[in-house]
Biopython code that builds the backbone (N, CA, C, O; Angstrom):
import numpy as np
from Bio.PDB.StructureBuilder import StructureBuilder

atoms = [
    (1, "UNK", "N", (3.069, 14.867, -23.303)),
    (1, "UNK", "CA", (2.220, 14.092, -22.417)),
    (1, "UNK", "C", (3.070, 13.260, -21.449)),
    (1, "UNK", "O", (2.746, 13.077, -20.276)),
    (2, "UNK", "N", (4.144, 12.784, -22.002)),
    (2, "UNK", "CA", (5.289, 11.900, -20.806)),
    (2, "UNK", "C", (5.467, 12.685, -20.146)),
    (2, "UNK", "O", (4.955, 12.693, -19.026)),
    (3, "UNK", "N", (6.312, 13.708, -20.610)),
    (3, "UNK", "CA", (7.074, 15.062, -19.621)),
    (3, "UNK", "C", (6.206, 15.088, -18.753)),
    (3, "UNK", "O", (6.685, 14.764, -17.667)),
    (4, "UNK", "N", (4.662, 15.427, -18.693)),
    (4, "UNK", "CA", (3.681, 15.298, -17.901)),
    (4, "UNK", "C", (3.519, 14.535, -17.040)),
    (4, "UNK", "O", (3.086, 14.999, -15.986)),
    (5, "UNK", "N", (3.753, 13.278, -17.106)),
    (5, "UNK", "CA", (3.010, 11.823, -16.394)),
    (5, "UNK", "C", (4.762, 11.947, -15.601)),
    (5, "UNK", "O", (4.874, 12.010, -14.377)),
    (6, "UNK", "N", (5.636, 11.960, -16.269)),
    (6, "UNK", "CA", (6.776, 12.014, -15.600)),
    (6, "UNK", "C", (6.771, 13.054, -14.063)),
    (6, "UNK", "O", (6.970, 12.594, -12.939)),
    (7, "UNK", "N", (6.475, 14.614, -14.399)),
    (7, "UNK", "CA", (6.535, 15.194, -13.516)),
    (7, "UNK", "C", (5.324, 15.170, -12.603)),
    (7, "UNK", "O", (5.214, 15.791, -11.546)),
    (8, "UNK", "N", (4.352, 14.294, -13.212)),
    (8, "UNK", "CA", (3.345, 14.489, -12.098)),
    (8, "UNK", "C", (3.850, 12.945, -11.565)),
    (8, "UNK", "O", (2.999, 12.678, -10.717)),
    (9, "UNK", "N", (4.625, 12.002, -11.615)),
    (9, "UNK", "CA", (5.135, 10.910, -10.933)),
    (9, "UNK", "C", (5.435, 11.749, -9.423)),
    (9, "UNK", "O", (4.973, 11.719, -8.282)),
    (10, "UNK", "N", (6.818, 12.732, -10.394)),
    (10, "UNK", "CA", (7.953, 12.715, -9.372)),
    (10, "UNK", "C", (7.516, 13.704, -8.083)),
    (10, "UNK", "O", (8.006, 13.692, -6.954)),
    (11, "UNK", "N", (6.475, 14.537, -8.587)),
    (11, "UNK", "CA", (5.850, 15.211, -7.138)),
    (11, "UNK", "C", (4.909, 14.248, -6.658)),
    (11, "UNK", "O", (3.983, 14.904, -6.180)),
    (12, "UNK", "N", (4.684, 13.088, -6.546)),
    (12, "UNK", "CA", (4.010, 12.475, -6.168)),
    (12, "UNK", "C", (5.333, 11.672, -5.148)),
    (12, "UNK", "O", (5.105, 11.295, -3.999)),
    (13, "UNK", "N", (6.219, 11.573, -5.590)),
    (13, "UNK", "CA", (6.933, 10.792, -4.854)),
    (13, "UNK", "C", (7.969, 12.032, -3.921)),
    (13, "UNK", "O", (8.835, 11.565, -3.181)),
    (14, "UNK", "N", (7.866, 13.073, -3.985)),
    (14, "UNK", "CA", (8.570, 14.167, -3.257)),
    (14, "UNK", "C", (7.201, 13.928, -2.443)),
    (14, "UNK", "O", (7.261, 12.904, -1.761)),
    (15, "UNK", "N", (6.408, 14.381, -2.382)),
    (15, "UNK", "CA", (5.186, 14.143, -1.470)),
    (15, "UNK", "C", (5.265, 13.383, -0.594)),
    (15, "UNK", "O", (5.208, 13.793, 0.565)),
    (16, "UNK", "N", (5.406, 12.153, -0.859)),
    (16, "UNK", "CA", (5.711, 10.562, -0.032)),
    (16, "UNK", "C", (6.521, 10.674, 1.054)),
    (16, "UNK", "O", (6.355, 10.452, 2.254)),
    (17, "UNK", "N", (7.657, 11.158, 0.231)),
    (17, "UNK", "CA", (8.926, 11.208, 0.878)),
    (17, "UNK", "C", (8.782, 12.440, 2.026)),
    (17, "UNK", "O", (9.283, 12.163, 3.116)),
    (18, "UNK", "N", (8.186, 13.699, 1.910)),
    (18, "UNK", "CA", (7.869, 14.728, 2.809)),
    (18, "UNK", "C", (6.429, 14.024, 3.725)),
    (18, "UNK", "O", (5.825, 14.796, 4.469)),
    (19, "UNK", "N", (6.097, 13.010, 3.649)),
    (19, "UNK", "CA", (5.111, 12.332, 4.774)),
    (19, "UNK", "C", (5.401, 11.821, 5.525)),
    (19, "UNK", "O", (5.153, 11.931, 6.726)),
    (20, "UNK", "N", (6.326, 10.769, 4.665)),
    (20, "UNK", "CA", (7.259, 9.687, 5.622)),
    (20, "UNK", "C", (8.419, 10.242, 6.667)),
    (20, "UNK", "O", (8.970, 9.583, 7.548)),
    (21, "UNK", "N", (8.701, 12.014, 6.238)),
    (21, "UNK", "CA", (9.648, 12.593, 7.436)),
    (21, "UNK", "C", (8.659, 13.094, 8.291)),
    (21, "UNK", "O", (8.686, 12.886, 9.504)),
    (22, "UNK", "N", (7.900, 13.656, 7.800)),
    (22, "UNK", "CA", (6.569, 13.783, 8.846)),
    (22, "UNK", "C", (6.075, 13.359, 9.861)),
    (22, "UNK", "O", (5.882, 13.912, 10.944)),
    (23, "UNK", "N", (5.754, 11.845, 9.337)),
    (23, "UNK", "CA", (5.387, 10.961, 9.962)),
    (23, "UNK", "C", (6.582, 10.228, 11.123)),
    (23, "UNK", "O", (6.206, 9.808, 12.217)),
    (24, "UNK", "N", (7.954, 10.168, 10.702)),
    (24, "UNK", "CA", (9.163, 10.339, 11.429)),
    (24, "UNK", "C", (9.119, 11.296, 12.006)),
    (24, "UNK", "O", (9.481, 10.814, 13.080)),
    (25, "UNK", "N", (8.991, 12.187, 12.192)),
    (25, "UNK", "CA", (8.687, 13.325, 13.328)),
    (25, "UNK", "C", (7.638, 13.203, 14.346)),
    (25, "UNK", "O", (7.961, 13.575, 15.474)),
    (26, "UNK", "N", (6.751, 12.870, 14.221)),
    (26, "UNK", "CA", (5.509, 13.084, 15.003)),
    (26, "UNK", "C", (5.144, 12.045, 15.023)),
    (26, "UNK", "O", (3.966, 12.390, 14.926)),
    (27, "UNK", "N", (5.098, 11.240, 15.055)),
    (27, "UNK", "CA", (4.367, 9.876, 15.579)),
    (27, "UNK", "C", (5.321, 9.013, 16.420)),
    (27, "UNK", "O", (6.517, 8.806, 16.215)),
    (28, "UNK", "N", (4.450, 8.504, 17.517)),
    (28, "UNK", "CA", (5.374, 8.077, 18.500)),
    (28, "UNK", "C", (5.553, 6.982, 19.029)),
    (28, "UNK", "O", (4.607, 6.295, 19.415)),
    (29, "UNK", "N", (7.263, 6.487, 19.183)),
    (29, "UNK", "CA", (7.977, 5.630, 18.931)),
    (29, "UNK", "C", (7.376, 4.517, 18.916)),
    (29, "UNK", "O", (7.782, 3.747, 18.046)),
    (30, "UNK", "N", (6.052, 3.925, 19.959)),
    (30, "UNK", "CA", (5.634, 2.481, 19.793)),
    (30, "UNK", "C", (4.673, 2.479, 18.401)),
    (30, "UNK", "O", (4.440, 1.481, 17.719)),
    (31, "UNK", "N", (4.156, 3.901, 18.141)),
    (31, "UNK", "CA", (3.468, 3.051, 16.923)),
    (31, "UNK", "C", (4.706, 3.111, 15.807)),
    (31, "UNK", "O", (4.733, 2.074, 15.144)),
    (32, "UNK", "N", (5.491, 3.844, 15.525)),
    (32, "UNK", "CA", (6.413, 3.648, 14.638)),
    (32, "UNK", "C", (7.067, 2.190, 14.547)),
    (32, "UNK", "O", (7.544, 1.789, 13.486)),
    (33, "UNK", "N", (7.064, 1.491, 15.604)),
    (33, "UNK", "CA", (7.824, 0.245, 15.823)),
    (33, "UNK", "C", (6.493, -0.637, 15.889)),
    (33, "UNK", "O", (6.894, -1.775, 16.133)),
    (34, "UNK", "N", (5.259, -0.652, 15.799)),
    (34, "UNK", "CA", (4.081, -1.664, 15.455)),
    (34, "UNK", "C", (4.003, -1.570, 14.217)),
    (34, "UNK", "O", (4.006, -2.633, 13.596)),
    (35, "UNK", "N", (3.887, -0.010, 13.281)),
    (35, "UNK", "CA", (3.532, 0.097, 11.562)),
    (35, "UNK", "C", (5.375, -0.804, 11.358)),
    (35, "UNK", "O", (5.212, -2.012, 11.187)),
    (36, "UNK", "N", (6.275, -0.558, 11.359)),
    (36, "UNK", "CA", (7.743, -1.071, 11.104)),
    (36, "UNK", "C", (7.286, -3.231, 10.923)),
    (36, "UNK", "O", (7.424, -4.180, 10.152)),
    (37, "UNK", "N", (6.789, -2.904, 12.101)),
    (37, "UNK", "CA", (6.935, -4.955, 12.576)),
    (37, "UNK", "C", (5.419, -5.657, 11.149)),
    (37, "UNK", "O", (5.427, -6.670, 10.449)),
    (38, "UNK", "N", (4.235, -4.394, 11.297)),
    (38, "UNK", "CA", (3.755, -4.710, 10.107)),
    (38, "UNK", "C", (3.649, -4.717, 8.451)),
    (38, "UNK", "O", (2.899, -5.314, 7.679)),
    (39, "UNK", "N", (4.722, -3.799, 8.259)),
    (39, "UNK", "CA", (5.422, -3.633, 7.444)),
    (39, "UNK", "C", (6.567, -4.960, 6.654)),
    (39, "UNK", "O", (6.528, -5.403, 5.506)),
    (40, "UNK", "N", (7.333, -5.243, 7.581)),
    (40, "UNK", "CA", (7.924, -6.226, 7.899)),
    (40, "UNK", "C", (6.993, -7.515, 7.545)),
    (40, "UNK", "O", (7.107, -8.079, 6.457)),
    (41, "UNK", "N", (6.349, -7.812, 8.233)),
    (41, "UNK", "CA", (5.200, -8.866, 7.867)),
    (41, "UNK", "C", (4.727, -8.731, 6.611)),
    (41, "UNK", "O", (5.034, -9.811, 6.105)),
    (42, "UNK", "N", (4.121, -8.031, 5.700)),
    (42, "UNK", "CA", (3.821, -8.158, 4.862)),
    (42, "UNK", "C", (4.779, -8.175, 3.611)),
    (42, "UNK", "O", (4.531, -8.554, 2.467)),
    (43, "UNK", "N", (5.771, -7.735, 4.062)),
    (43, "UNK", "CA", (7.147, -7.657, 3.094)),
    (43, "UNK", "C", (7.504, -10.004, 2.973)),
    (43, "UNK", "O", (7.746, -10.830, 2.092)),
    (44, "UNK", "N", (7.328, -9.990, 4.237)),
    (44, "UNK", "CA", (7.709, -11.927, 4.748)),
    (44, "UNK", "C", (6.438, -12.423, 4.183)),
    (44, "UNK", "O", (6.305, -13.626, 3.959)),
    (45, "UNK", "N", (5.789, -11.841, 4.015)),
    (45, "UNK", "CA", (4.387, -13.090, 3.475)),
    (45, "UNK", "C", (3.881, -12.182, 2.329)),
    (45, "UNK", "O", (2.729, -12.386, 2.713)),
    (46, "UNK", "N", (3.764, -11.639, 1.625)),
    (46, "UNK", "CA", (4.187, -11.000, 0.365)),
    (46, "UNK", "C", (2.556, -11.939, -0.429)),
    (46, "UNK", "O", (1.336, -11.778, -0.432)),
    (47, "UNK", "N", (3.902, -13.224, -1.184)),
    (47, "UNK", "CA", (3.046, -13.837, -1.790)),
    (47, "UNK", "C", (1.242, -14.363, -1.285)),
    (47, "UNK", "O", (0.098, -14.411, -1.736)),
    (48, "UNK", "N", (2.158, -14.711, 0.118)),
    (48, "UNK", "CA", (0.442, -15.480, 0.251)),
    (48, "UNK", "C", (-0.576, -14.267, 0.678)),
    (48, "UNK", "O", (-1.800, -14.204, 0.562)),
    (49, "UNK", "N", (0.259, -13.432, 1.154)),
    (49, "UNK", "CA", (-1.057, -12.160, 0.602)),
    (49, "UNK", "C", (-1.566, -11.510, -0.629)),
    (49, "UNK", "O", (-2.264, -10.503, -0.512)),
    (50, "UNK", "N", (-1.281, -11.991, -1.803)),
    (50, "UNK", "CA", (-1.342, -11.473, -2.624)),
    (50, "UNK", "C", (-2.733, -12.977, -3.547)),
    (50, "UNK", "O", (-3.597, -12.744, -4.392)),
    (51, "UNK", "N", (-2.389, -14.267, -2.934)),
    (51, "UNK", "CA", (-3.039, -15.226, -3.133)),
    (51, "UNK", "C", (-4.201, -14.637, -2.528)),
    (51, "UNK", "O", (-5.153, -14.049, -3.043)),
    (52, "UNK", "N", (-3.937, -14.907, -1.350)),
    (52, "UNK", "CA", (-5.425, -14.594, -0.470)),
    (52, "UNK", "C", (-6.215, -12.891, -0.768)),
    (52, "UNK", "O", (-7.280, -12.644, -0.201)),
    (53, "UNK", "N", (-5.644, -11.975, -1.569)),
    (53, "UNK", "CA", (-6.271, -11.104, -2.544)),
    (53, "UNK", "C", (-7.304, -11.175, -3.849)),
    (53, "UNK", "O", (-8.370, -10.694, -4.234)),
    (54, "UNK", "N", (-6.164, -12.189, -4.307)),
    (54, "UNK", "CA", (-6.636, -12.679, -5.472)),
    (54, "UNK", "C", (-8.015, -13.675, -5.296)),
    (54, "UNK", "O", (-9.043, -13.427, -5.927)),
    (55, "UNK", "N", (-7.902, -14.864, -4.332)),
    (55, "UNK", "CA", (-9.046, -15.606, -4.228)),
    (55, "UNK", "C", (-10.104, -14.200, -3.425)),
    (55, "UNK", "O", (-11.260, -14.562, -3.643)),
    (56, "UNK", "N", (-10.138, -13.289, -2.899)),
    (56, "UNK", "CA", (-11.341, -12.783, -2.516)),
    (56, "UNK", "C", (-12.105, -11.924, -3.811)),
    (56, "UNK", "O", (-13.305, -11.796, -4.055)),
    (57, "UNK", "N", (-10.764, -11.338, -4.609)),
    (57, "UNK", "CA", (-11.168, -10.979, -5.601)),
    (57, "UNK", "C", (-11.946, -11.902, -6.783)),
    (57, "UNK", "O", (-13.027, -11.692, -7.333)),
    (58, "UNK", "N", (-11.300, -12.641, -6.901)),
    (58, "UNK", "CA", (-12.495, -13.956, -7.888)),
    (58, "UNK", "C", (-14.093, -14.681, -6.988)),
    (58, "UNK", "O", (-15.123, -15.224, -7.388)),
    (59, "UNK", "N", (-13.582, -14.333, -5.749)),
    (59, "UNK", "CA", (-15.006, -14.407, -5.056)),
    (59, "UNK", "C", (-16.183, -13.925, -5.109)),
    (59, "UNK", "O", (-17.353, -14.294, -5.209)),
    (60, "UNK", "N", (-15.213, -12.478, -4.964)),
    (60, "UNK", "CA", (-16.585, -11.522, -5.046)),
    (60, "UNK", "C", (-17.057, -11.199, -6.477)),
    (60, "UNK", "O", (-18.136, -10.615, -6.569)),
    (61, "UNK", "N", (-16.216, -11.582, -7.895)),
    (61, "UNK", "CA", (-16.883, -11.326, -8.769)),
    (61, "UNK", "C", (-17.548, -12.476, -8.857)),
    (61, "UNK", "O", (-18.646, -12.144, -9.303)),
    (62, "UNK", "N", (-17.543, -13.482, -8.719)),
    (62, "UNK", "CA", (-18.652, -14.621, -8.701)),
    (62, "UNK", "C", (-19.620, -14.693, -8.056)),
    (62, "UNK", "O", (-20.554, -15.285, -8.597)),
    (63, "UNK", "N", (-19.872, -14.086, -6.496)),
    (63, "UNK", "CA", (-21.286, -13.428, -6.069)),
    (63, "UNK", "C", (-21.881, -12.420, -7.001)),
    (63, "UNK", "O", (-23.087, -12.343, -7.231)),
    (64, "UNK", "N", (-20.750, -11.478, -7.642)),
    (64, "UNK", "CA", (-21.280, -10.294, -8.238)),
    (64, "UNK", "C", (-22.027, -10.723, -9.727)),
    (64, "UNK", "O", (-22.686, -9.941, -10.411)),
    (65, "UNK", "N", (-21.904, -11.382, -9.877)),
    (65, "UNK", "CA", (-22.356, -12.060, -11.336)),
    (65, "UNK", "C", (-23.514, -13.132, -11.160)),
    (65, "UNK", "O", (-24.398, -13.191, -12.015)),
    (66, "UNK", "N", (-23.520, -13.848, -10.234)),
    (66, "UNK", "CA", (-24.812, -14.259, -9.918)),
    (66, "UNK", "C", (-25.863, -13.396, -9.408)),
    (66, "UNK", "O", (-27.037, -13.567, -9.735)),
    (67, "UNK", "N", (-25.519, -12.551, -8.685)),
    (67, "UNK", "CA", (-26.455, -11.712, -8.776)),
    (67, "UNK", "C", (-27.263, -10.825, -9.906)),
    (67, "UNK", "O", (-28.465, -10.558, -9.895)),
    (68, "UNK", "N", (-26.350, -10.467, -10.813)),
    (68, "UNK", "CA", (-26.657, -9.529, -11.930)),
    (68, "UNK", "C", (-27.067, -10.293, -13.252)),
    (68, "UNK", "O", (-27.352, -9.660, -14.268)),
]
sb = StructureBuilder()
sb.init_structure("model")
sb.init_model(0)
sb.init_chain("A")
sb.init_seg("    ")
for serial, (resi, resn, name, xyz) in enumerate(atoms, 1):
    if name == "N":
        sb.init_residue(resn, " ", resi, " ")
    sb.init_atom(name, np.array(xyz, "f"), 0.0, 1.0, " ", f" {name:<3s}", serial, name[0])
structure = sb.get_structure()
């Protein structure tokens, strides 16, 4: 069952990796350098995106529960 979960990882990540040259091929240069700068951004604010995840997520289960 590992051997399994293992090799279905690693074609998952050969996959990735054959998108991302892909996507290096054919997509052109200004959006490569807008996805890069947003990339970038979320790499620099990391945490407080991950806050501001978290509070929408405890939000919405607290609408979701008053409702139900």
């Amino acid at each position: 069952m590992k051997d399994q979960a293992a090799q279905a990882t690693e074609q998952a990540r050969a996959k990735a990796a054959q998108a991302g040259r892909l996507w290096q091929d054919k997509a052109p240069e200004p959006v490569q350098q807008k996805t890069a700068q947003g990339a970038r951004m979320v790499r620099d604010n990391r945490n407080l995106l991950l806050t501001v995840a978290g509070v929408a997520v405890v939000a919405w289960m607290a609408c979701r529960r008053r409702k139900g």
